[in-house]
N, CA, C and O atoms as a Tinker XYZ file with bonds, in Angstrom:
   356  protein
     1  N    -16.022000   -9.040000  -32.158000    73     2
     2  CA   -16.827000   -8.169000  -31.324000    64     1     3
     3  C    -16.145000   -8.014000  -29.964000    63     2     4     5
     4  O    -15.943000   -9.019000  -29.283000    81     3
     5  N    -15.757000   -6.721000  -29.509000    73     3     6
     6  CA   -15.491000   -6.989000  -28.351000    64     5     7
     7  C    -16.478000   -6.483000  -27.174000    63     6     8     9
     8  O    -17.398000   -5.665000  -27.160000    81     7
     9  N    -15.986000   -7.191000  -26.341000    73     7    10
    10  CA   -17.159000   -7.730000  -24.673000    64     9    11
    11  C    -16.927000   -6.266000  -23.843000    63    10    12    13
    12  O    -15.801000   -5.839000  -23.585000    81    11
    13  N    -18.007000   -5.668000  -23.522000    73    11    14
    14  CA   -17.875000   -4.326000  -22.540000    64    13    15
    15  C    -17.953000   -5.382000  -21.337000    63    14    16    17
    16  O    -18.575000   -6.443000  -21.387000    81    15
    17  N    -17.218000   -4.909000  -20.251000    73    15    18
    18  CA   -17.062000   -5.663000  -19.024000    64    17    19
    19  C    -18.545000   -4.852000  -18.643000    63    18    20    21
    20  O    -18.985000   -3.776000  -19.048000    81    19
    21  N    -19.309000   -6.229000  -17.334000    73    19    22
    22  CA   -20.055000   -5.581000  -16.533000    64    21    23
    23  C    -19.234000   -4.671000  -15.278000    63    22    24    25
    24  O    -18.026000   -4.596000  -15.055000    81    23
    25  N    -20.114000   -4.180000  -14.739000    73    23    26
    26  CA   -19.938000   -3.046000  -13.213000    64    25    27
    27  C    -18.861000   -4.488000  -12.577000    63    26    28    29
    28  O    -17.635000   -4.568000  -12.495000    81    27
    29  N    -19.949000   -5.478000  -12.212000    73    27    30
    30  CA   -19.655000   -6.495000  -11.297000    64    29    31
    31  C    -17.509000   -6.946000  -11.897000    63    30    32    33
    32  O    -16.514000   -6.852000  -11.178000    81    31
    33  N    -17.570000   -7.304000  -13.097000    73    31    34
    34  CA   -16.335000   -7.643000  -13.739000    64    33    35
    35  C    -15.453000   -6.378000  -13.500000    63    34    36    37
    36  O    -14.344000   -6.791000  -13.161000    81    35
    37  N    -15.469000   -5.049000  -13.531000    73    35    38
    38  CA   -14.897000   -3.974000  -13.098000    64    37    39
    39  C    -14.948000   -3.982000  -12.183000    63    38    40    41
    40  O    -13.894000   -3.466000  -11.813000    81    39
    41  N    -15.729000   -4.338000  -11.033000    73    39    42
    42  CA   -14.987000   -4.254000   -9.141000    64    41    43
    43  C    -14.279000   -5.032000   -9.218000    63    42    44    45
    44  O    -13.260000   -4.649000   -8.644000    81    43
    45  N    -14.120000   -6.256000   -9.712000    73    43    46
    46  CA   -13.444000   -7.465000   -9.548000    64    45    47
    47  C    -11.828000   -6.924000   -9.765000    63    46    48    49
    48  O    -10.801000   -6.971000   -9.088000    81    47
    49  N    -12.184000   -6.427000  -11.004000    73    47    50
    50  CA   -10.358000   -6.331000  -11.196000    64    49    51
    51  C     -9.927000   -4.755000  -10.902000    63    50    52    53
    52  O     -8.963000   -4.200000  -11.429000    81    51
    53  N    -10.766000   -4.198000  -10.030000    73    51    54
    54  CA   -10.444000   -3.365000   -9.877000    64    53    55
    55  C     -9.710000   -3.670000   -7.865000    63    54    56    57
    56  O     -8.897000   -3.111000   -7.129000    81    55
    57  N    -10.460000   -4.631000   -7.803000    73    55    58
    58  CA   -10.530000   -4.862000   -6.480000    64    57    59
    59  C     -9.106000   -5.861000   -6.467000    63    58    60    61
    60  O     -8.302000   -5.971000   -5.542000    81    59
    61  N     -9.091000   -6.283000   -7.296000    73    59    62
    62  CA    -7.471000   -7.064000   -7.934000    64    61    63
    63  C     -6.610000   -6.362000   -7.832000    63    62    64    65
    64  O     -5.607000   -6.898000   -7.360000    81    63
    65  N     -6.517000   -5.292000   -8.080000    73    63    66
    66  CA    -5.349000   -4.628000   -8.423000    64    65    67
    67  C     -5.406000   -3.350000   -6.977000    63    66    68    69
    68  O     -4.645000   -2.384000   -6.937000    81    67
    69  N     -5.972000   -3.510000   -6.408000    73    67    70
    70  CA    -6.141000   -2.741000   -5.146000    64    69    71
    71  C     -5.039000   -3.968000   -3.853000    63    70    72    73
    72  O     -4.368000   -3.697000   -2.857000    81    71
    73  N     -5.277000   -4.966000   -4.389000    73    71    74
    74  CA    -4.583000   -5.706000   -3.430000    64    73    75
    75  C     -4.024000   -6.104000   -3.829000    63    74    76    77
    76  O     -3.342000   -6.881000   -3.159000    81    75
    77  N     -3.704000   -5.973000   -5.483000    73    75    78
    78  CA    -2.011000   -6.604000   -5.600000    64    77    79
    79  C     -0.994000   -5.126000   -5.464000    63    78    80    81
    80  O      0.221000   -5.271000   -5.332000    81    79
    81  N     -1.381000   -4.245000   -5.494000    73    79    82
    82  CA    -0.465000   -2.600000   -5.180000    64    81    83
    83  C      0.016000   -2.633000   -3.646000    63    82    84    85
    84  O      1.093000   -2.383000   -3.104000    81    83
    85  N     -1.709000   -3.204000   -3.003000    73    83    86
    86  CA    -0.666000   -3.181000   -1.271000    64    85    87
    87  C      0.200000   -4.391000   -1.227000    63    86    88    89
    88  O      1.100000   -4.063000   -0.454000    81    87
    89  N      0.370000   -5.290000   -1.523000    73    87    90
    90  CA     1.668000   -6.050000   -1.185000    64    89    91
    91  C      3.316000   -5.709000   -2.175000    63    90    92    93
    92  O      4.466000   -5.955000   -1.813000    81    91
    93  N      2.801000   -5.034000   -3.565000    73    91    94
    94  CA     3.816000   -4.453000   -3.465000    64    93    95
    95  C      4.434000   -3.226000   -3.100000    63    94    96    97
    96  O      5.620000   -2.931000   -3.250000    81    95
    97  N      3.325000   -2.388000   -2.499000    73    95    98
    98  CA     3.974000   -1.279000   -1.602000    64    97    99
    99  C      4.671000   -1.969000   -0.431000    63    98   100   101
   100  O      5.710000   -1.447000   -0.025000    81    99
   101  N      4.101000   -3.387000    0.323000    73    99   102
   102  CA     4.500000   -3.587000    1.420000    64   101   103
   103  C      6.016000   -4.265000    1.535000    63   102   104   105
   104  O      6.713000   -4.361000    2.545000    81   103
   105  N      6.308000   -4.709000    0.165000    73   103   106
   106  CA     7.350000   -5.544000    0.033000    64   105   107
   107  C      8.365000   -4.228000   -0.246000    63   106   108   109
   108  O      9.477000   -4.206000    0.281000    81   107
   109  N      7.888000   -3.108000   -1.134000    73   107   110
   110  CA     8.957000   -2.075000   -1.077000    64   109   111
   111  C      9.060000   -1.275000    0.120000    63   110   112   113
   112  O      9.948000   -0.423000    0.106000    81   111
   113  N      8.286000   -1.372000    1.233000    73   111   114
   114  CA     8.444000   -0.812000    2.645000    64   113   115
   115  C      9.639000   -1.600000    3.257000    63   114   116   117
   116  O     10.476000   -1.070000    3.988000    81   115
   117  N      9.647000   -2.860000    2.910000    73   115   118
   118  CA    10.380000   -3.804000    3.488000    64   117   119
   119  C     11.451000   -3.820000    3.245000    63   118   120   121
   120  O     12.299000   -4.273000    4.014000    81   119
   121  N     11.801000   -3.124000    1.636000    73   119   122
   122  CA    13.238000   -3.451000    0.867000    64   121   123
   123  C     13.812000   -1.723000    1.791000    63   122   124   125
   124  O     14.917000   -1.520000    2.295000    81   123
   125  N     12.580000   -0.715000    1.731000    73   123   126
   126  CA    13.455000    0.482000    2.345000    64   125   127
   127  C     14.275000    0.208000    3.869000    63   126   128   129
   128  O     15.436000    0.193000    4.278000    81   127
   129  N     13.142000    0.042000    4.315000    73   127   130
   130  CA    13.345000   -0.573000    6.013000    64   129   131
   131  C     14.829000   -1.144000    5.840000    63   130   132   133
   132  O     15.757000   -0.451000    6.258000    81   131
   133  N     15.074000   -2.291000    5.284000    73   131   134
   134  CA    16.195000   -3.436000    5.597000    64   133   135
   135  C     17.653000   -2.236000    4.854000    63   134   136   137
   136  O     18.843000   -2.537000    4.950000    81   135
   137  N     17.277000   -1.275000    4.348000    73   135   138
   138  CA    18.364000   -0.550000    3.383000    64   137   139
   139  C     18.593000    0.398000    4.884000    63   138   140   141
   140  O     19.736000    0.373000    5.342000    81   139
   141  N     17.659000    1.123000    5.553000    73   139   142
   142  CA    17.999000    1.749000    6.280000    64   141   143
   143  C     18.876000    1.178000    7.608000    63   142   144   145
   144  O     19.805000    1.659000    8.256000    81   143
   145  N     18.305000    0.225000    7.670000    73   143   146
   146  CA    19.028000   -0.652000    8.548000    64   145   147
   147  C     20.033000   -0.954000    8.805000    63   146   148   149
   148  O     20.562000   -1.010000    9.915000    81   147
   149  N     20.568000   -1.268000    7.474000    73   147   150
   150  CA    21.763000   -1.372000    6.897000    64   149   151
   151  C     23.110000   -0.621000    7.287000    63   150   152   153
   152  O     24.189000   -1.012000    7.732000    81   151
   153  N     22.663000    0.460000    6.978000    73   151   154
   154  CA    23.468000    1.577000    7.178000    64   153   155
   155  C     24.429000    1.972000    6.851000    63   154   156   157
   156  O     25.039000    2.970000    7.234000    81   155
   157  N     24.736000    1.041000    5.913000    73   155   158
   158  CA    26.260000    1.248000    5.193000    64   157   159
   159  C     26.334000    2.865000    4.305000    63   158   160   161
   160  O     25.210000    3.309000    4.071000    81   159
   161  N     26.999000    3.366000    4.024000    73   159   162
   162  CA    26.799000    4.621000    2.850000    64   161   163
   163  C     26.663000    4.001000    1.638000    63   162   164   165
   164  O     25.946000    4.494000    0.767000    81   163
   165  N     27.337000    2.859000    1.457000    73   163   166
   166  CA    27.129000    2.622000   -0.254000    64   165   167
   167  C     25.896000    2.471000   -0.586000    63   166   168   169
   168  O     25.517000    2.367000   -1.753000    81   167
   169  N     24.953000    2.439000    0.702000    73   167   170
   170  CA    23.390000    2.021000    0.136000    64   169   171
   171  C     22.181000    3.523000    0.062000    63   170   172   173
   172  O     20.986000    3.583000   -0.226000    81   171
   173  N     23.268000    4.655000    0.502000    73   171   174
   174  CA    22.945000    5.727000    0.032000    64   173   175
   175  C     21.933000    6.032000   -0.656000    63   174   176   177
   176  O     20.780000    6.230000   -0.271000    81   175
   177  N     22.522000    6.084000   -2.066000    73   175   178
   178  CA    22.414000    5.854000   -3.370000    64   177   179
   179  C     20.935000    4.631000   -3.381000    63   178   180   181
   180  O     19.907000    5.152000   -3.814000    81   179
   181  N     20.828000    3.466000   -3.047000    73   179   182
   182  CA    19.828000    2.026000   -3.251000    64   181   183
   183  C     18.738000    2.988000   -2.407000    63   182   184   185
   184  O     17.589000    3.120000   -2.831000    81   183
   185  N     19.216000    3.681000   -1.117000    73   183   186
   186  CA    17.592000    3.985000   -0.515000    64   185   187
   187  C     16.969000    5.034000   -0.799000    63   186   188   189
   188  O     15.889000    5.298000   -0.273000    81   187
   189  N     17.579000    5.841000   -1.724000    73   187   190
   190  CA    17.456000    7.408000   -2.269000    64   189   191
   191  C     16.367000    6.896000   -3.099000    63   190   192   193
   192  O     15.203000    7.144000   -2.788000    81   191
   193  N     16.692000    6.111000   -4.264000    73   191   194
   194  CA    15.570000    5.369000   -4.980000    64   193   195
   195  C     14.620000    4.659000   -5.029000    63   194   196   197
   196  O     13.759000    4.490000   -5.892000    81   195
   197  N     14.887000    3.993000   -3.524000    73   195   198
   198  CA    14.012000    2.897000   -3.257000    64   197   199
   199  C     12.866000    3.908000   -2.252000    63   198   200   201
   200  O     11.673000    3.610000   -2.205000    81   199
   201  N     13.286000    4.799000   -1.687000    73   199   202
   202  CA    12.111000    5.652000   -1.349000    64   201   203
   203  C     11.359000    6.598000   -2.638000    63   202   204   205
   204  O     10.183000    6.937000   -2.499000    81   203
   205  N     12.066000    6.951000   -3.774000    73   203   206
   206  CA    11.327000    7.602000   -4.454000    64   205   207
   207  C      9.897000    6.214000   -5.285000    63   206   208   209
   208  O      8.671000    6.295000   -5.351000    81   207
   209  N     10.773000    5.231000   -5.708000    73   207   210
   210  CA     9.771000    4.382000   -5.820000    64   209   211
   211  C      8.405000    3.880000   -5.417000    63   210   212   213
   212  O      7.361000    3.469000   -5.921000    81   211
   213  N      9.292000    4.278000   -3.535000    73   211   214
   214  CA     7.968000    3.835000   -2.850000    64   213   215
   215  C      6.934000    5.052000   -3.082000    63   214   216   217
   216  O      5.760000    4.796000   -3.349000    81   215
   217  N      7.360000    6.289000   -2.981000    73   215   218
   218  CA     6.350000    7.165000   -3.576000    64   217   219
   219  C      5.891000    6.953000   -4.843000    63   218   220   221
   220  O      4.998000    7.799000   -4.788000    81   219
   221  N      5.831000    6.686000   -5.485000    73   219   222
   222  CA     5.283000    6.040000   -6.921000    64   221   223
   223  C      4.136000    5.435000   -6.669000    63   222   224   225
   224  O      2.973000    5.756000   -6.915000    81   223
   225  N      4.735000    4.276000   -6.009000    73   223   226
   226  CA     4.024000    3.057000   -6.164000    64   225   227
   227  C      2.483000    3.625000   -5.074000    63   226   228   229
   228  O      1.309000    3.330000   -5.302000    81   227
   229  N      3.000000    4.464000   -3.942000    73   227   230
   230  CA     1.707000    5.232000   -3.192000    64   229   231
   231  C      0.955000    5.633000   -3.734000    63   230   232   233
   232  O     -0.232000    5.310000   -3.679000    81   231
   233  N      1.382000    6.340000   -4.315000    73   231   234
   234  CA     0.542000    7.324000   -5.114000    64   233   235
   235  C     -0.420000    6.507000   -6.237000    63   234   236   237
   236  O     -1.583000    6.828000   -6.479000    81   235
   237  N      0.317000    5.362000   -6.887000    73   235   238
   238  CA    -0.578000    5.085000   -7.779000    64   237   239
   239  C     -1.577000    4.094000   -7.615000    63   238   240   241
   240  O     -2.436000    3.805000   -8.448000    81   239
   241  N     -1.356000    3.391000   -6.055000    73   239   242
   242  CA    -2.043000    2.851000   -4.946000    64   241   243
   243  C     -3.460000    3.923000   -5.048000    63   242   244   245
   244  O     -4.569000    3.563000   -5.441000    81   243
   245  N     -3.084000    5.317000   -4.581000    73   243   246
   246  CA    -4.511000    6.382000   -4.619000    64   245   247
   247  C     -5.331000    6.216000   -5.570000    63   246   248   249
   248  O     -6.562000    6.222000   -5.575000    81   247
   249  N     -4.515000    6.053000   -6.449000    73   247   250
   250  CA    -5.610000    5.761000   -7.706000    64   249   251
   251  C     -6.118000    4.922000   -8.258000    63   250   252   253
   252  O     -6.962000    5.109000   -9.134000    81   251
   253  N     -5.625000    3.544000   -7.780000    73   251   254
   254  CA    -6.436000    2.418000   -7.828000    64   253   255
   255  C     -7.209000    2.437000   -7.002000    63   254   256   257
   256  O     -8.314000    2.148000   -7.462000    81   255
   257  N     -7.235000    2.729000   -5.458000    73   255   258
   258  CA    -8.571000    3.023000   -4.688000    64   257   259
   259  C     -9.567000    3.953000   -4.937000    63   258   260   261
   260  O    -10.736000    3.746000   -4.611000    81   259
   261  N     -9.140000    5.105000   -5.568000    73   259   262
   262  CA    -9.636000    5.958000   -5.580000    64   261   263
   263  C    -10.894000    5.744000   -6.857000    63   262   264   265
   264  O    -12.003000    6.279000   -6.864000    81   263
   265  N    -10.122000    4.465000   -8.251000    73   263   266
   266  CA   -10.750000    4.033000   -9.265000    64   265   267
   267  C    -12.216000    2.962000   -8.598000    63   266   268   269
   268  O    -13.379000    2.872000   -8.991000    81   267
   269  N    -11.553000    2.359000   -7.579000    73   267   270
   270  CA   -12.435000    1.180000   -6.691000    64   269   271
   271  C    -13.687000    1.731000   -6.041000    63   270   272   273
   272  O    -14.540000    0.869000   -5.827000    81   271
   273  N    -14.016000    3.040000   -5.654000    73   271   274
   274  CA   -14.867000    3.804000   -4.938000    64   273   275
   275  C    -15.460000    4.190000   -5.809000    63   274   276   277
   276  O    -16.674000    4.010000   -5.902000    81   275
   277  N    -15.044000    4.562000   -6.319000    73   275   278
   278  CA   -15.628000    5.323000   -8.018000    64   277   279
   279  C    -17.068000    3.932000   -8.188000    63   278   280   281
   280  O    -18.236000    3.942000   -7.799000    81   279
   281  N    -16.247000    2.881000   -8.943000    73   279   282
   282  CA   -16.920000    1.988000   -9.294000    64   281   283
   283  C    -17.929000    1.529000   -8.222000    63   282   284   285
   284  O    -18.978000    1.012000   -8.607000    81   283
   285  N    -17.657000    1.699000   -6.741000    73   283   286
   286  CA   -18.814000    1.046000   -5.787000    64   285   287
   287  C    -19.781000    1.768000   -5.942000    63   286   288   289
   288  O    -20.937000    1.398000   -6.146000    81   287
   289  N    -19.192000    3.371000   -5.816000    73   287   290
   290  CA   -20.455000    4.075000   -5.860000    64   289   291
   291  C    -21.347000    3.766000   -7.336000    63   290   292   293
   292  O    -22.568000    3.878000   -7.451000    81   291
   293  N    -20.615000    3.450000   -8.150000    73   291   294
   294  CA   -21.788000    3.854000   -9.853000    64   293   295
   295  C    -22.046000    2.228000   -9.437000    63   294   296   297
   296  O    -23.050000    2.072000  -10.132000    81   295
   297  N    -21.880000    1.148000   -8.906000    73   295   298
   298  CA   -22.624000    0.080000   -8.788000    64   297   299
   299  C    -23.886000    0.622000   -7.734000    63   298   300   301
   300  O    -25.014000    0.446000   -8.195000    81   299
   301  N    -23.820000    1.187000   -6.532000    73   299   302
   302  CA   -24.634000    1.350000   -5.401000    64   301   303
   303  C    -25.798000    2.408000   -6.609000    63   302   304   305
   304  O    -27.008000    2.193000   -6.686000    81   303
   305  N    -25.227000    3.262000   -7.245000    73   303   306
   306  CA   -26.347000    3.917000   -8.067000    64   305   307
   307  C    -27.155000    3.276000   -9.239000    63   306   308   309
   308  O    -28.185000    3.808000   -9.654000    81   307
   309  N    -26.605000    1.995000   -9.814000    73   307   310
   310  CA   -27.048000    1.377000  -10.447000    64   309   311
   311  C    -28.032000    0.753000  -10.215000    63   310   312   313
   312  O    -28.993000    0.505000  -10.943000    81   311
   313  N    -27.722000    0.345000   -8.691000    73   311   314
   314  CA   -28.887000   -0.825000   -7.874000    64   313   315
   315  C    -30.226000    0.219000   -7.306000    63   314   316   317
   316  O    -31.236000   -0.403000   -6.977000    81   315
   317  N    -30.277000    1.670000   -7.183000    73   315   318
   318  CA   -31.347000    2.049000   -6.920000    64   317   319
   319  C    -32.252000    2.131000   -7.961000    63   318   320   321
   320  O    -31.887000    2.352000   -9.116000    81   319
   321  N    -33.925000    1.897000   -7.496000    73   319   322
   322  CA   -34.181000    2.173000   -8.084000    64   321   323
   323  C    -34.749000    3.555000   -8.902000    63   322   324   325
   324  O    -34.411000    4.717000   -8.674000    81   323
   325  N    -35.383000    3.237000   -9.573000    73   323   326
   326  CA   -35.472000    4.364000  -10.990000    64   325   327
   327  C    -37.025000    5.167000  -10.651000    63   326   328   329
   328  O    -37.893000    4.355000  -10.331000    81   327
   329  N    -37.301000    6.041000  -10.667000    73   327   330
   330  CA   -38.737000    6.804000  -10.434000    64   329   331
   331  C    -39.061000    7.142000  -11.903000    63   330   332   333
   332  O    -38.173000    7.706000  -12.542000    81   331
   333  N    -40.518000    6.793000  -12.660000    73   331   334
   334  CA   -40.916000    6.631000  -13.308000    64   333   335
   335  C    -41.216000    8.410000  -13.575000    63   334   336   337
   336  O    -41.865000    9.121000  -12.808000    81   335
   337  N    -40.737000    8.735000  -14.505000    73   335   338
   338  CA   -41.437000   10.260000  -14.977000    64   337   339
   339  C    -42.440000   10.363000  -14.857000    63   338   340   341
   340  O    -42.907000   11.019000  -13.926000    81   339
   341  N    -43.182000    9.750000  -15.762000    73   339   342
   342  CA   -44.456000   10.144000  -15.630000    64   341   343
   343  C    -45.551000   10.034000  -14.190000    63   342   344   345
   344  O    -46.750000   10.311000  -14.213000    81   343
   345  N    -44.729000    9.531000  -12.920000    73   343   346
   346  CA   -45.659000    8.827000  -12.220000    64   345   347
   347  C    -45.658000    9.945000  -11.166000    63   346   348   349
   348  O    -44.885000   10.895000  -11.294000    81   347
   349  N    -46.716000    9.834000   -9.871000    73   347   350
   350  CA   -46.706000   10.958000   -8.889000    64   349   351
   351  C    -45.737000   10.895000   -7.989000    63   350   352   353
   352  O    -45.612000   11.929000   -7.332000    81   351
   353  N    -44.920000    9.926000   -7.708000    73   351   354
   354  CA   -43.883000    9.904000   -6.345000    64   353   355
   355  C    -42.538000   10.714000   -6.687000    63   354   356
   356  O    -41.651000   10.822000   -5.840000    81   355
């Protein structure tokens, strides 16, 4: 049988993976930085890629946050409550 995660188990690893993306965006900020620095030409070529990467890795940063909001909000809608059809309010 397999286990549907709760809301709560989906922020969790959603919230996981929101902060394991920023340290490796931050560590590939770090590898561009030290390439530019550098300045040699042969690293040309290393920072050409290492910036397209870092766009990658941004971008797919958006969408792990973007997955994380998602989920707060359908938790915050979960927790209201419910108005009874049949009732007058």
């Amino acid at each position: 049988m397999i286990a549907i995660p709760t809301i709560e188990e989906r922020l969790a690893f959603a919230r996981a993976h929101v902060e394991w993306g920023r340290g490796v965006i931050a560590r590939q900020q770090q590898y561009v930085r030290e390439l530019r620095e550098s300045g040699h030409d042969t690293e040309a070529e290393k920072l050409l890629a290492a910036e397209k990467l870092l766009a990658v890795f941004e971008r797919t940063q958006k969408v792990f946050e973007r997955d994380l909001a998602d989920l707060e909000k359908r938790r915050w809608a979960l927790q209201q409550p419910r108005l009874d059809p049949g009732s007058e309010n």
